[in-house]
C-alpha positions as CSV (number, residue, x, y, z in Angstrom):
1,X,-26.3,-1.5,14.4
2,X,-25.7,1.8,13.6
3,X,-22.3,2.3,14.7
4,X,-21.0,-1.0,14.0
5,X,-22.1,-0.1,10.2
6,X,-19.9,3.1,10.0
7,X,-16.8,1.3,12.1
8,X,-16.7,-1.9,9.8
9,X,-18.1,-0.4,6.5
10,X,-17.9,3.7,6.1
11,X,-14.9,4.2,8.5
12,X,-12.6,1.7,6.5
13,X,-13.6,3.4,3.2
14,X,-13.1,7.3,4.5
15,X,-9.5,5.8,6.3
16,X,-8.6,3.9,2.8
17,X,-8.9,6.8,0.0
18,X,-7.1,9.5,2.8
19,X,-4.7,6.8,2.7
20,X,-4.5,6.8,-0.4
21,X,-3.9,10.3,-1.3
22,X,-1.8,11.0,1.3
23,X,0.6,8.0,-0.2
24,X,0.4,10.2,-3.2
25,X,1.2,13.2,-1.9
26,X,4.4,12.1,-0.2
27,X,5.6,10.6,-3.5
28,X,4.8,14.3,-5.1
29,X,6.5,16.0,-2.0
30,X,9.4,13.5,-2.2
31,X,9.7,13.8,-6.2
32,X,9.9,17.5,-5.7
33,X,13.1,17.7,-3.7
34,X,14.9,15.2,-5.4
35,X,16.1,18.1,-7.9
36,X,17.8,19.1,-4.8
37,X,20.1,16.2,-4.5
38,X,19.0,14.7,-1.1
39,X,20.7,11.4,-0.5
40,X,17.2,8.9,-0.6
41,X,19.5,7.1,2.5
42,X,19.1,10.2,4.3
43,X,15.6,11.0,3.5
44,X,14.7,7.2,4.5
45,X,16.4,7.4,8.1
46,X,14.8,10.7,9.0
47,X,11.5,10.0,7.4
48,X,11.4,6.1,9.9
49,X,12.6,9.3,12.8
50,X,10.2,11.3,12.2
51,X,7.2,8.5,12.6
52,X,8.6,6.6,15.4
53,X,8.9,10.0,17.1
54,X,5.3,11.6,16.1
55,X,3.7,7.6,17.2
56,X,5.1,6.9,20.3
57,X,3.3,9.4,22.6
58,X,0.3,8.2,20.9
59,X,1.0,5.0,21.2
60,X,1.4,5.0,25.3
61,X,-1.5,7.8,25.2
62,X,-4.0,5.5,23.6
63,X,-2.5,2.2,24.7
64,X,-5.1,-0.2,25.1
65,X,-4.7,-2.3,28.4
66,X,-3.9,-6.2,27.9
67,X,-1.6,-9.1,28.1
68,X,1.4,-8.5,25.6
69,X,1.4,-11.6,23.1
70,X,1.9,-15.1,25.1
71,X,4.6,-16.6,22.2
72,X,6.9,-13.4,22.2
73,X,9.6,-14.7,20.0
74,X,7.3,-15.4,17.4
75,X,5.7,-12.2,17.7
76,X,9.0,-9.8,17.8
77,X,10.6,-12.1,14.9
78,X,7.6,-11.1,13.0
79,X,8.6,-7.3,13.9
80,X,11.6,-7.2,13.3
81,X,11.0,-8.9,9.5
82,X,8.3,-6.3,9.0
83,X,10.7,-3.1,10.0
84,X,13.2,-4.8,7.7
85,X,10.6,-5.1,5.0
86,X,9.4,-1.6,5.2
87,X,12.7,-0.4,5.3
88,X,13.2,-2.0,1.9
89,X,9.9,-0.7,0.6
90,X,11.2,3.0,1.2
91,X,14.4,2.9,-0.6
92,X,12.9,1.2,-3.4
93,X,10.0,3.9,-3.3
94,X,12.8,6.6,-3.1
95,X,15.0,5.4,-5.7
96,X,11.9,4.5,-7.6
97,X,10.5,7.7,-7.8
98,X,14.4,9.8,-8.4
99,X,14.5,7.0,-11.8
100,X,10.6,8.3,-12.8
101,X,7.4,9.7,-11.3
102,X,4.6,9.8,-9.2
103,X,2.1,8.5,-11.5
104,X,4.6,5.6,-12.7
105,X,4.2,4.8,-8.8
106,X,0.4,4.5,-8.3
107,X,0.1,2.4,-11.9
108,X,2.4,-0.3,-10.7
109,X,0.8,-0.4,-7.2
110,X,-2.2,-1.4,-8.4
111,X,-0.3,-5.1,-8.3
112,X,-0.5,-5.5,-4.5
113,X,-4.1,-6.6,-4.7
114,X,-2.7,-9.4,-6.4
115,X,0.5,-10.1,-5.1
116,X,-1.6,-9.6,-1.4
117,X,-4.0,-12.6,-3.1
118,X,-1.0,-14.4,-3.9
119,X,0.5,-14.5,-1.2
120,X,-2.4,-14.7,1.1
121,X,-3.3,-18.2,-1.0
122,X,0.3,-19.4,-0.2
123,X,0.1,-18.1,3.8
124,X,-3.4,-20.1,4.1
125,X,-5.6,-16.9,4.5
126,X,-7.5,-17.3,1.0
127,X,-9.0,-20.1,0.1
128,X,-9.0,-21.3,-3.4
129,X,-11.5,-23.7,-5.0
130,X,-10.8,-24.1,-8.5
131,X,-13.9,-25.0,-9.8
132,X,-15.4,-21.9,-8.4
133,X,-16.2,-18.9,-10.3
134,X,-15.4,-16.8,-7.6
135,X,-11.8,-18.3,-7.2
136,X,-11.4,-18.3,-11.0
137,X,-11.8,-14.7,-11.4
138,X,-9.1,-14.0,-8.6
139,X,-6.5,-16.5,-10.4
140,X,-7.4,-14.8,-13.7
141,X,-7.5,-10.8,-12.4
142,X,-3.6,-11.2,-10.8
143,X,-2.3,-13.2,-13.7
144,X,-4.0,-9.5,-16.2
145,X,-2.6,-7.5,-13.3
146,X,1.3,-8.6,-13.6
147,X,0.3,-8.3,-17.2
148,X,-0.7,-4.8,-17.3
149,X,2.1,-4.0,-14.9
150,X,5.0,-5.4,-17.4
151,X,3.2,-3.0,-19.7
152,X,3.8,0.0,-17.7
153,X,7.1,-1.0,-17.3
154,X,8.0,-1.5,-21.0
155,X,6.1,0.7,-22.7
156,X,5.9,4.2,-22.2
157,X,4.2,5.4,-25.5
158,X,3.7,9.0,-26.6
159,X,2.6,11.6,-24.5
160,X,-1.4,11.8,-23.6
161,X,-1.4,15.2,-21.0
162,X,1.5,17.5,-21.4
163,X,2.2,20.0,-18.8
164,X,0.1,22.8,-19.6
165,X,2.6,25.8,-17.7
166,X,5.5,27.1,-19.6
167,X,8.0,26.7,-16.5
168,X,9.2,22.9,-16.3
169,X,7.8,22.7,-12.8
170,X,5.2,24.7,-10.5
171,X,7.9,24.5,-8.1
172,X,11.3,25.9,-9.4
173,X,13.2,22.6,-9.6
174,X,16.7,23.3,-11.0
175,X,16.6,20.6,-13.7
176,X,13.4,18.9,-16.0
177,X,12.0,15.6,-14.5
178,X,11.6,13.9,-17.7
179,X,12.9,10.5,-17.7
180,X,14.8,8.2,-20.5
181,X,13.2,5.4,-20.8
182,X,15.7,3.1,-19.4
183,X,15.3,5.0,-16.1
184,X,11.8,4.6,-16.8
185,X,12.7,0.8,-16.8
186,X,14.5,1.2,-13.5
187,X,12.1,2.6,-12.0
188,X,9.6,0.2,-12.5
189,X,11.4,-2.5,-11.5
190,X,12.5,-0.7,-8.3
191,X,8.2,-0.2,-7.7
192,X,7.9,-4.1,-8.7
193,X,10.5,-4.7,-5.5
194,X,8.7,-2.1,-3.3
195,X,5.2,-3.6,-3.8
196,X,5.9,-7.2,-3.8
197,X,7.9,-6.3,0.4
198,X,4.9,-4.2,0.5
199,X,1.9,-7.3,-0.3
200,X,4.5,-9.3,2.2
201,X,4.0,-6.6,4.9
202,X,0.6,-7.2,4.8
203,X,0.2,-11.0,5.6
204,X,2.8,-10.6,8.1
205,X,0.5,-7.4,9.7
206,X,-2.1,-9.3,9.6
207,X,-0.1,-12.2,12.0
208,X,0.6,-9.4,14.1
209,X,-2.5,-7.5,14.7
210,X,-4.2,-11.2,15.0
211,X,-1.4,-11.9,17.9
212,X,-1.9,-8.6,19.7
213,X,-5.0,-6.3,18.7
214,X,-3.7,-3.3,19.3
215,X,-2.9,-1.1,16.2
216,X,-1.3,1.8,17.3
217,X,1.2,-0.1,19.4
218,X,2.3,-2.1,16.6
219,X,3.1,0.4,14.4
220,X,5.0,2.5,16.8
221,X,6.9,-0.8,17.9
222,X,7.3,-1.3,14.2
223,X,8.6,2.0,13.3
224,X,11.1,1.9,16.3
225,X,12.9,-1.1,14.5
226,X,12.6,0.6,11.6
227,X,15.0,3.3,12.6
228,X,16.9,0.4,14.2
229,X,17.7,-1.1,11.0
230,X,17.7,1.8,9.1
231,X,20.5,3.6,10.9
232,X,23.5,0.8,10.0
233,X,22.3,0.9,6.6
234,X,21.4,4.2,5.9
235,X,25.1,5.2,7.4
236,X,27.1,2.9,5.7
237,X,25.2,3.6,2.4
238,X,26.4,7.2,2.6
239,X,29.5,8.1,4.1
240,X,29.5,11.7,3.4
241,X,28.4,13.2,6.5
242,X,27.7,16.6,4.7
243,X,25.1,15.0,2.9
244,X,23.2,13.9,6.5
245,X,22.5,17.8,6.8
246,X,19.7,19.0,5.4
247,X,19.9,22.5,3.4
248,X,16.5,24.2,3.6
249,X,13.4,24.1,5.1
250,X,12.1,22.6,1.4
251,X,14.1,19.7,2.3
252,X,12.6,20.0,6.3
253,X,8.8,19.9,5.3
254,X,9.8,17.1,2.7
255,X,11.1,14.8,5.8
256,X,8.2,15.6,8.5
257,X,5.1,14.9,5.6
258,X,6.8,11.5,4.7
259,X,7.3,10.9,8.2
260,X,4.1,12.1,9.6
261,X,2.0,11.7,7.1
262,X,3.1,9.8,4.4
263,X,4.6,6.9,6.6
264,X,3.0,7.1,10.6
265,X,-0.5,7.9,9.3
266,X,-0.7,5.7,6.6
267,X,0.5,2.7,8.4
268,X,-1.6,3.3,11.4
269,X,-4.7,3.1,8.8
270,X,-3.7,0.5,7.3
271,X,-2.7,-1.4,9.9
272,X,-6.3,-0.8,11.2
273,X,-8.2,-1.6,8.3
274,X,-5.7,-5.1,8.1
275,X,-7.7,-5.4,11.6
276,X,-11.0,-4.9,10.7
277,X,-11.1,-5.8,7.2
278,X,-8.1,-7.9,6.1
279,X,-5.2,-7.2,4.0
280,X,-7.3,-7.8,0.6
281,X,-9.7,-5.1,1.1
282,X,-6.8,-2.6,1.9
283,X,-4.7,-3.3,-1.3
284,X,-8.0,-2.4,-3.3
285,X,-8.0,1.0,-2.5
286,X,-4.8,1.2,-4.9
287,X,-6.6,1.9,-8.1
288,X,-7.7,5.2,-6.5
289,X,-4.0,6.8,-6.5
290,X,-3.6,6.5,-10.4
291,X,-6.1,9.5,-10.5
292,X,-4.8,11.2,-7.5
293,X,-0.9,10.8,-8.8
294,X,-1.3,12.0,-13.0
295,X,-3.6,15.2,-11.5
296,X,-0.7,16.3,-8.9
297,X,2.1,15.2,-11.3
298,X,0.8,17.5,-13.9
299,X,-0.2,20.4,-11.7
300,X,2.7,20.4,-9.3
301,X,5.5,18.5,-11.2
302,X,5.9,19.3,-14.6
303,X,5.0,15.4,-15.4
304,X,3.8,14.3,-18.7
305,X,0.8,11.4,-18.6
306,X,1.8,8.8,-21.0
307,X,-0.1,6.3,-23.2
308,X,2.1,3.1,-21.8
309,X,0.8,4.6,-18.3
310,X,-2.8,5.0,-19.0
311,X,-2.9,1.1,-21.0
312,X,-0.9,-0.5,-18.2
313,X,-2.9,1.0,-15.4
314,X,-6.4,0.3,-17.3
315,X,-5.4,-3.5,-18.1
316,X,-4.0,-3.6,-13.8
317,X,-7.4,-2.5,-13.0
318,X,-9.3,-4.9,-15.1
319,X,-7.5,-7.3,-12.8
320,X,-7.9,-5.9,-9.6
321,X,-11.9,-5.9,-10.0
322,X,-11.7,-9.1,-11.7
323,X,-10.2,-9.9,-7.6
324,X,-12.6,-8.0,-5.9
325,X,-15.5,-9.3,-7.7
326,X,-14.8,-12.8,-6.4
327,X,-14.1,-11.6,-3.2
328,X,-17.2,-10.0,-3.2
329,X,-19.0,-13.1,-4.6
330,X,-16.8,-15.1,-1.7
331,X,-18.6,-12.9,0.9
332,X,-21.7,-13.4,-0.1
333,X,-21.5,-17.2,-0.3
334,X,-20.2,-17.0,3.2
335,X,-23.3,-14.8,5.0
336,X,-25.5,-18.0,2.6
337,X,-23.9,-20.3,4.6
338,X,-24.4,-18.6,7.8
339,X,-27.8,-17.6,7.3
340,X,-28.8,-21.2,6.0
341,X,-27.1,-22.0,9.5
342,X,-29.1,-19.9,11.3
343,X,-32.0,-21.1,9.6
344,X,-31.3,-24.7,10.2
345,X,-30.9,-24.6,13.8
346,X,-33.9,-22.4,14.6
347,X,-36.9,-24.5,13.5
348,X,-38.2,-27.6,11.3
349,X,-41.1,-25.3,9.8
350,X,-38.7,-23.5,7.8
351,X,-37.5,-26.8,5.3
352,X,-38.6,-25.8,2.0
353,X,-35.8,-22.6,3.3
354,X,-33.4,-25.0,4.4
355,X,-33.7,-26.8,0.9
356,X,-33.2,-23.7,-0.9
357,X,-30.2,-23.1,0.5
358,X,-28.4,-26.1,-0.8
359,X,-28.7,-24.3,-4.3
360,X,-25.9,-22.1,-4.4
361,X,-24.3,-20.5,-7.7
362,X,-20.1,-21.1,-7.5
């Protein structure tokens, strides 16, 4: 009981947040080098390398033994949509974060726990009864999500936490990273784009992992693809074959942490807790990286935290508990149902329980 407690319950939370700040710290990383001019085509086709090449000894290492998926089609076509996906999600990410920051990032990403709900409804994985409380609150907390995230795109507001260090940055960046606001613009829209692929990638995970249970092989099979469809792309993007070069070991480090890290480890514990827990319960770990982003931003970047930023990313949050409350209430209804179950088919003596348990709050 023990250990089924800390693989379905403490595990998944531990895996989550280090998720979490390591999405965070990539962004930083990233953010940091893009004073150096690095082509974000580059740094996307060596970052989708650098996983596929970290996951696959891993992946035959720890291969579980099993029959490959019966309906194989289906099962590669879903692949190959979810490398073409993620691929998308990078360059927006990338060009996101060259147009802003960091912190914009993790405010607007608290909208995948309700695009995920969206979409989820829509795929048939959520079910929505509109007279219950529980559904009500998850209708109500996405619609004050996409609110809150048009308010961190269109508002920026004064400044709230300035950079306390003289130099622009902590690490000797050639030019400020203050953005105009219609960059600031840009780059929300480009993190709208990357977390509405991103909400996708989950409910098609979630087919996937369903199909063939093994996590670590479908990440690794998903990250070769990647680089599949990244390489046309990425090439034809930029031309300039000087620019495929990278110029110091700043630029080096950059790739392997967004590769290793950022990208192969991520996935691999998301695509994990998609397993165990479902795609809902991973986007909720989003609200974390707000906290995680405006600390390293400030320390590390030179970033100023901004009113829009802090209004935005309170009102998204609102939301995204609104959602998990009726999840939460959801669950509970369900382990009702299955303990009234229980109840019913063990003995007669236990009616007055059996009647009680036809009195259920929505």
């Amino acid at each position: 009981m023990e250990r089924s407690f800390l693989y379905k319950e403490f595990a998944p939370l531990i895996g989550m947040i280090a998720g979490e700040c390591a999405t965070v710290g990539s962004n930083t990383v990233y953010k940091a080098i893009s004073g150096h001019q690095i082509s974000f085509y580059v740094f996307t086709f060596y970052t989708c390398l650098a996983a596929a090449l970290v996951l696959l000894p891993f992946a035959f290492i720890f291969r579980r033994s099993g029959v490959f998926p019966s309906n194989k089609s289906s099962f590669f076509l879903r692949l190959i949509c979810l490398s073409a996906m993620g691929v998308g999600c990078q360059l927006f990410s990338y060009k996101g974060l060259e147009y802003s920051s960091p912190t914009l990032a993790s405010a607007i990403s608290n909208l995948i726990p309700a695009l995920t709900f969206i979409l989820a409804v829509l795929f048939g994985m959520e079910k929505l009864a509109l007279k219950s409380s529980s559904s009500t609150a998850k209708i109500v907390g996405s619609a004050v999500s996409i609110a809150g995230a048009l308010v961190v795109v269109l508002y920026k507001g004064p400044v709230i936490l300035s950079n306390p260090f003289a130099a622009p940055t902590r690490l000797n960046l050639s030019h400020p990273l203050a953005s105009s606001q219609p960059n600031w613009i840009m780059g929300g829209l480009c993190f709208f784009a990357q977390y509405l692929l991103n909400s996708f990638w989950y409910i098609i995970l979630t087919q996937m992992v369903n199909m063939y249970p093994d996590e670590l092989a479908v990440v690794c099979l998903y990250y070769v693809f990647e680089v599949i469809i990244a390489a046309p792309i990425c090439l034809l993007a930029e031309g300039n074959l000087g620019a495929w070069k990278l110029k110091n070991s700043l630029e080096l480090v950059a790739v392997l942490n967004s590769g290793c890290v950022g990208q192969s480890f991520v996935s691999a514990i998301h695509t994990w807790g998609v397993h165990v827990k479902g795609p809902v319960y991973v986007s909720s770990f989003r609200p974390l990286s707000i906290a995680i982003a405006a600390a390293t931003g400030v320390i590390f970047l030179g970033d100023d935290l901004y009113l829009g930023s802090i209004i935005g990313a309170t009102i998204i949050a609102s939301g995204f508990y609104s959602i998990m409350w009726g999840k939460i209430k959801e669950e509970e209804l369900k382990v009702k149902d299955e303990f009234c179950s229980s109840l019913g088919s063990s003995s007669k003596d236990r009616i007055p329980l059996l009647k009680s348990c036809k009195v259920q709050d929505d």
